[in-house]
N, C-alpha and C positions, 0 to 999 in steps of 0.2 A: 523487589516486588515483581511477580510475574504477572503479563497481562494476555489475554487470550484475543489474537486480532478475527478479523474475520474471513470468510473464504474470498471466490473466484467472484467478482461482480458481474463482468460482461460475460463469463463464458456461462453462470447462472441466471442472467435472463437469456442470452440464447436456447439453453435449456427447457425455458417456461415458455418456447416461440416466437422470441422475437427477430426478427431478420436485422443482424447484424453486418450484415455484408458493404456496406456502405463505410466508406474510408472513414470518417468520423468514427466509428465504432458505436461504444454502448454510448459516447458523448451524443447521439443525433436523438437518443432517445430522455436528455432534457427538455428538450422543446415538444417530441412528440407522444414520448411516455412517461413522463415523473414521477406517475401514480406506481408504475411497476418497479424504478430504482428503487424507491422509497418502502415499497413493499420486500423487493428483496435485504435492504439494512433492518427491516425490523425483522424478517424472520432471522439474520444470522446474530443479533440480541438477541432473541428467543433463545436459538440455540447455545448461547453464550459466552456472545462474544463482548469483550469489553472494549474493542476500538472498532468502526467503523470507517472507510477509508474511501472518498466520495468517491465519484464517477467522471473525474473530471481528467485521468490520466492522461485521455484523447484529444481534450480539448484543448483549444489555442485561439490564438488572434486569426492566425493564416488559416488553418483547419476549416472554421464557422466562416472565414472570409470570401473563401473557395466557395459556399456552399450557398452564397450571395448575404449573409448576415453582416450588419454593421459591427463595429468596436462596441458601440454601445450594446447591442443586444447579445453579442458573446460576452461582454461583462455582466450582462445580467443570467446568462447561462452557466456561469462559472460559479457564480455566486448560489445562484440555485440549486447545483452542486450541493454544495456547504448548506442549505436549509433543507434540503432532503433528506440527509444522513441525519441533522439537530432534530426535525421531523419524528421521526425514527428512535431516534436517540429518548427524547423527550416522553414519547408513549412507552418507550418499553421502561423509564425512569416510573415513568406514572402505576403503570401495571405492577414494578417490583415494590412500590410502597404498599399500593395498595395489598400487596401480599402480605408485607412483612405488617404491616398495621392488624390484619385478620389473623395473625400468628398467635402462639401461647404465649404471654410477658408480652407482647406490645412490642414496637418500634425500638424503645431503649434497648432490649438486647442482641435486636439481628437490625445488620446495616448495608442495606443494599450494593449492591458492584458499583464503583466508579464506573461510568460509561462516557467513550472520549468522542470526538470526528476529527478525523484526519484527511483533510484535503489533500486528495494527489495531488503530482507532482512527474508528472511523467517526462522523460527523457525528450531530448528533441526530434531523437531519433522514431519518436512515434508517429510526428506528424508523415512522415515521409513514406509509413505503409508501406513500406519493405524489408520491414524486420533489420533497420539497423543497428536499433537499439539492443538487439543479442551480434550484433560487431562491434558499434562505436567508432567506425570506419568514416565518418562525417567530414572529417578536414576541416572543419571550425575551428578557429581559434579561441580559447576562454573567455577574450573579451566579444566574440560574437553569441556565442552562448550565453553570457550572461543578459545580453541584448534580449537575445530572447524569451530567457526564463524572466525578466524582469516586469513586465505590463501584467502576466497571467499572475505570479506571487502576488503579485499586488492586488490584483484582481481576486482573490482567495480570502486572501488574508484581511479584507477591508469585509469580507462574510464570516468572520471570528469564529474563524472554526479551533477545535483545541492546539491545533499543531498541527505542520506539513509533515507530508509525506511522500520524500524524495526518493522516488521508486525505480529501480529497473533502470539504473545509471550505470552505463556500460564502462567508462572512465574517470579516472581521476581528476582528467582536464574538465569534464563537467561536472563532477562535483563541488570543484576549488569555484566554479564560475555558481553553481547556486548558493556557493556558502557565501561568495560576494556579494552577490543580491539579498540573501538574510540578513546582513549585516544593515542592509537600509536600515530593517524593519524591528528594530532591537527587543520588543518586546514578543519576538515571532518566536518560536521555538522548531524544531525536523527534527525527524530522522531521515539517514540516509541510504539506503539499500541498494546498493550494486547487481548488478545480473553478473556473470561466471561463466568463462569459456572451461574452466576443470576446476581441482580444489585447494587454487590457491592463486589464482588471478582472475581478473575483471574480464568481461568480453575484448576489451581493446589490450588486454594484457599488461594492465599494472600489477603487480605483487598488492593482493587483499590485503597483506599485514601493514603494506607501508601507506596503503588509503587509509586503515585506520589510524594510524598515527599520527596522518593527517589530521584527517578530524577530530581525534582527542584534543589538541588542543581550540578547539573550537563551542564556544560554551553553548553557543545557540542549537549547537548541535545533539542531541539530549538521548540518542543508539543511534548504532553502527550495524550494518546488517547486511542479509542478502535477500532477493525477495526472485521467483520467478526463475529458481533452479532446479535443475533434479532431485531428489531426495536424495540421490547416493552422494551428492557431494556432499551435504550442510554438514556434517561433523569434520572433514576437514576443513572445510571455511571459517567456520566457528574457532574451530583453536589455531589460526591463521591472525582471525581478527581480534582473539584474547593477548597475543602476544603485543598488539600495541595499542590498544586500551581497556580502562577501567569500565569504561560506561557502559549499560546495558546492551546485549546483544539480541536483537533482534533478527527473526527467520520467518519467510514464509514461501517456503519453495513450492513448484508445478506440481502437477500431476505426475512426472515424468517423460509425459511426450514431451513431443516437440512440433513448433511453430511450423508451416508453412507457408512462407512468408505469398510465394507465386500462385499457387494453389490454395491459399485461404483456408487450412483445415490443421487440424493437428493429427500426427504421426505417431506412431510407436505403442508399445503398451504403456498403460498408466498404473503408477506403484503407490497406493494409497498410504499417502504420506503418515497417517497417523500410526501405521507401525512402528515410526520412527522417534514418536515423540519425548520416550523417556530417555534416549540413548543422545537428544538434542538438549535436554535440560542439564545430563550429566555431563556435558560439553562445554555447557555454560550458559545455553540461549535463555533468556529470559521474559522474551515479548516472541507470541509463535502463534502463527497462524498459515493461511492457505493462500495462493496465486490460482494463475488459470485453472479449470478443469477442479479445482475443488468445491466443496457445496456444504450446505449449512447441518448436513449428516455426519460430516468429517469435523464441523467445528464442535460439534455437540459431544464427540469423540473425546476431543482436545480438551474439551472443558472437564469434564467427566474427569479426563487422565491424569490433566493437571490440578484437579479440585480432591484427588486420591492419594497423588505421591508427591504433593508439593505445597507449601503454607503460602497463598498469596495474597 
């Protein structure tokens, strides 16, 4: 089955004005803006996308801690998260019956898109606002990381959102430490998407094919992917991470620039990913959407391209 994810969140409200410059990121605009996350998940349903993926990649215990927030009130911001995107999700569920109901034949013969949320899941490496998370350079040990990933999964997953979304993991050693923390939660489900230093290893430089073999045998784990890379790389990554698993391949690479982690901006030209999109299915990808720097113009593309040359 192919699923169409959805674009850029935080670089899509910056876009609509909102001052993102504050180390929390798009996470500070739970508390201060909701109404506009929540607006941006439903325009990129509109444009159609079938997974939504909260606003939560920024947020953390320490993050919201810094910022003088209790435990308690970052667990309720994380959780809000997860009812922003269901928000979202919910209206444009409503909107599409109500289509298919005014249709010729009625309901029985057209059946609306599955529409998912996928709580992020971001990297540790995000809290530290230096762009580690495209190194991986952290020095943590697995059992520290899992430390960490452990209060915020929990934190997500007790807002029953459809499944995680283990994004922009620069190593193998954090992977293996979120697949241990899934394991608490046995009826959780992820995917797992790594960032890429070229097209065939992680930013901390593990060999792509052997994380996925990893994760193959992990059932919780349900794609294997990369999210938040160039476009020139995803078809070598793709058949990188076919060679050691079955499970659906998931893609959702940048714009092409690139991060400045000092300077706070992105760099370079940007290669409108959806050029790419047919030569990423014949690859193998089967869940594909957009990271930074894309918008719900690109996802409207994807749908379109994937709804033309592909039965999903």
């Amino acid at each position: 089955m192919y699923r169409v994810l959805d674009g850029g969140l935080a670089t899509e409200l910056a876009a609509r004005g909102h001052d993102l410059s504050d180390a929390l990121w798009s996470a500070r605009l739970l508390h201060d803006a909701p109404e506009a996350i929540e607006a941006v998940h439903r325009d990129y349903f509109n444009a159609g996308a079938d997974v939504a993926i909260t606003a939560s990649y920024q947020a953390s215990f320490e993050g919201f801690a810094e910022r003088g927030y209790s435990r308690a009130e970052t667990e309720q911001l994380l959780q809000r998260s997860v009812a922003l995107a269901r928000a979202a999700r919910d209206a444009a569920v409503s909107a599409a019956l109500g289509t298919v109901s005014a249709a010729p034949g009625g309901p029985q013969h057209q059946t609306p898109r599955t529409l998912l949320v996928a709580a992020s899941v971001g990297p540790y490496g995000a809290i530290l606002h230096d762009g580690s998370e495209y190194r991986g350079d952290y020095g943590l040990s697995e059992d520290a990381l899992a430390q960490f990933h452990a209060p915020r999964m929990a934190a997500l997953l007790a807002a029953a959102p459809d499944l995680l979304a283990c994004e922009t993991i620069p190593s193998l050693t954090e992977a293996r430490a979120i697949v241990r923390v899934l394991r608490n939660h046995p009826a959780a489900r992820a995917w797992v998407t790594f960032t890429c230093r070229d097209g065939a290893h992680t930013a901390a430089g593990d060999a792509i094919a052997e994380c996925a073999r990893v994760l193959d045998t992990e059932p919780q784990v349900v794609a294997i992917g990369v999210n938040c890379v160039a476009p020139a790389l995803v078809s070598t990554l793709i058949a990188g991470i076919a060679t050691g698993t079955d499970k659906p391949i998931v893609v959702y690479p940048n714009s092409g620039e690139v991060w400045d982690a000092n300077r706070r901006c992105w760099d370079g030209t940007a290669t409108r990913f959806t050029a790419h999109i047919n030569e990423w299915l014949d690859a193998g990808a089967s869940w594909i959407g957009g990271c930074c720097r894309t918008t719900p113009a690109d996802i409207r593309i994807l749908r379109e391209t994937v709804d033309a040359t592909r039965r999903t």
